[in-house]
N, C-alpha and C positions, 0 to 999 in steps of 0.2 A: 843331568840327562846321560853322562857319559859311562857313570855307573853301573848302567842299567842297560842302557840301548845301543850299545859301540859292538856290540855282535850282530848276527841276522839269528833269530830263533823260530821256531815253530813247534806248535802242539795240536794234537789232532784227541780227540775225545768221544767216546761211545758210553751210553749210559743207558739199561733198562731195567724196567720195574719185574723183576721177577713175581715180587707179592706187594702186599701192603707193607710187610715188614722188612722186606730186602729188597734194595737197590744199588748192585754195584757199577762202577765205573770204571774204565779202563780207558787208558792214557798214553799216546806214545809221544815223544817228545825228542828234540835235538835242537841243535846248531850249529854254527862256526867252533871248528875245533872240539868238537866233542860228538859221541859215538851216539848213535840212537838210543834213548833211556825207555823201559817199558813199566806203567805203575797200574797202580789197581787200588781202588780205594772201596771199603766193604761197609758198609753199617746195618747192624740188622736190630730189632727192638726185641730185645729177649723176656721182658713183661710191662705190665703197664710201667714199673719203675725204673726197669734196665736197659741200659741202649750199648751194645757189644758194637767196638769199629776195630777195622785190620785197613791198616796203609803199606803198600809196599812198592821200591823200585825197585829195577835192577839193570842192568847192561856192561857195556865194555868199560870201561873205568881204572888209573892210575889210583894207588894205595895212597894216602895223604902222607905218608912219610916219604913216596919219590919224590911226591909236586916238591915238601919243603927242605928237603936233603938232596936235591937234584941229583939222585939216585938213578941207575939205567931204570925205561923202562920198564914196569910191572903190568904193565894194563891187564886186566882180566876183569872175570862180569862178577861183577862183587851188587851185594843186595843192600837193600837199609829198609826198614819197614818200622812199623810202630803198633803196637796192637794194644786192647785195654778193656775197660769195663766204668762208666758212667753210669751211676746209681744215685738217684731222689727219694728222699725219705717226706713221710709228709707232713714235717715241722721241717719243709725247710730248705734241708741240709743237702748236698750236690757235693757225691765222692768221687773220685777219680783215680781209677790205677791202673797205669799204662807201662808196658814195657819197650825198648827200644833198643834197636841194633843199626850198626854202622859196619857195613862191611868193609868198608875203603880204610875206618880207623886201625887204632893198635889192638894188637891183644896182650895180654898179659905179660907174656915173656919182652914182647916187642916193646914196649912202655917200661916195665923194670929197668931192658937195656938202657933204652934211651935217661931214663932218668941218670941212671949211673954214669952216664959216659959226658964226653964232653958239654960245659954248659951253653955252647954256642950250638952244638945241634937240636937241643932242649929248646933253648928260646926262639931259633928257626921255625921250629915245629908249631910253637905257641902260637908265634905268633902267624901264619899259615892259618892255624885252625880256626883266630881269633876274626880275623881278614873275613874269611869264609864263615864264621856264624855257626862254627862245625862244633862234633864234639870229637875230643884229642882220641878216645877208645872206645871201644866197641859195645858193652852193653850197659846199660842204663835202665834203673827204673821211677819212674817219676809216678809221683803220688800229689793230689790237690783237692781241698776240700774248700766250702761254698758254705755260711750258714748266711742266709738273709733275714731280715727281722729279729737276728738271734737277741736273747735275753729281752732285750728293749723292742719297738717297733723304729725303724729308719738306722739299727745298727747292722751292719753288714762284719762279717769275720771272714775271712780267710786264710789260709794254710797251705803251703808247698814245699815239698821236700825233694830234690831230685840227690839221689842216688848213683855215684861209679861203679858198679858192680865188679869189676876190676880193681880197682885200688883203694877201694871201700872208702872214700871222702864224700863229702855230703854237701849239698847247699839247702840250706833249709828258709824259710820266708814266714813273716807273719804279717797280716795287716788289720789292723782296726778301723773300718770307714762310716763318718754316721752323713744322714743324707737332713738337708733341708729342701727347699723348695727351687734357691737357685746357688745353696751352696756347700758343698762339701769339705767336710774334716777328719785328712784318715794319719793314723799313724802307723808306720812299717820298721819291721825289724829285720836284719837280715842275717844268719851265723855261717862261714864256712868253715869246716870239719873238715882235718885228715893228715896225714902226712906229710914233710916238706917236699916237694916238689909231685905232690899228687895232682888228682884235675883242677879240685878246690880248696886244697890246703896249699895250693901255691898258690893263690891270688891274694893281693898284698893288702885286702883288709879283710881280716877277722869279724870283725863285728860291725853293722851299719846298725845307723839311727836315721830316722828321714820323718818330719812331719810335714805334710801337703795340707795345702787348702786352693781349692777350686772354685772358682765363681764363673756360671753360666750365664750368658747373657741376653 
């Protein structure tokens, strides 16, 4: 519980139906020790197949390299948002390509540094980011694909690739899931790409293997 509820928080929420196909929502939020946050969340259905969303905060906000460099003060109103395109095809198949920014993270120059420089401000930082569920730099693009039923009926496939756009490393995922009545058997791959001490060429396994079985009861 202390995780989670050792602050006082509050969020306040407005949502209207402009049409059938657009409904945003708007979000302000705070707490203990942090500055009022303002979001906006957008989805609109751009054909019978395509459904477009836009996520965004922004407010007063510390750069993630003061929180873990206890660095002076930076505060300024820094943004994070996410935006994309979910497309169904009709054998099936569920695309996903969304792009993503971190205003608080590093940019290019700021992450080259830090990699170069001492390895205690590097793993300071990692680990900060890792705490916090963050991403270490600023733009990302994540991509995810869905085929159900694929080839077989009760085979499920999957695909995800997320993207540094920054220091061009990669995490990539594959899974295979077949479904019974009360029991599933999937097997997952997982590769990261990139350079030593990038977002995902420095996590310290290369290649996973993982097979799951599920029984519902």
């Amino acid at each position: 519980l202390g995780a989670t509820n050792q602050r006082a928080r509050w969020q306040l929420g407005l949502s209207e139906k402009l049409s059938d196909a657009l409904s945003p929502q708007w979000l302000l939020s705070g707490g203990a020790g942090q500055s009022p946050q303002l979001g906006l969340n957008l989805s609109a259905l751009a054909n019978a197949a395509t459904v477009a969303y836009f996520e965004w905060s922004g407010g007063l906000a510390a750069s993630l390299a003061a929180q873990a460099l206890k660095r002076p003060d930076d505060a300024a109103f820094r943004s994070r948002l996410s935006a994309g395109l979910t497309y169904t095809t009709t054998n099936n198949v569920s695309l996903t390509a969304e792009y993503q920014y971190n205003g608080a993270g590093l940019d290019q120059a700021g992450w080259n540094a830090l990699r170069r420089g001492p390895p205690a401000a590097y793993g300071l930082y990692r680990g900060l980011v890792a705490n916090l569920q963050d991403s270490p730099t600023r733009d990302h693009v994540f991509v995810y694909a869905v085929w159900q039923d694929a080839l077989v009926k009760r085979l499920d496939l999957t695909a995800m690739v997320r993207y540094d756009a920054v220091d061009h490393s990669r995490l990539q995922w594959l899974e295979a899931r077949y479904h019974w009545t009360r029991v599933d058997i999937a097997l997952q791959a997982q590769l990261n790409t990139g350079h030593p001490g990038s977002n995902y060429g420095a996590l310290p396994d290369r290649r996973l293997w993982q097979a799951l079985v599920r029984y519902f009861f």
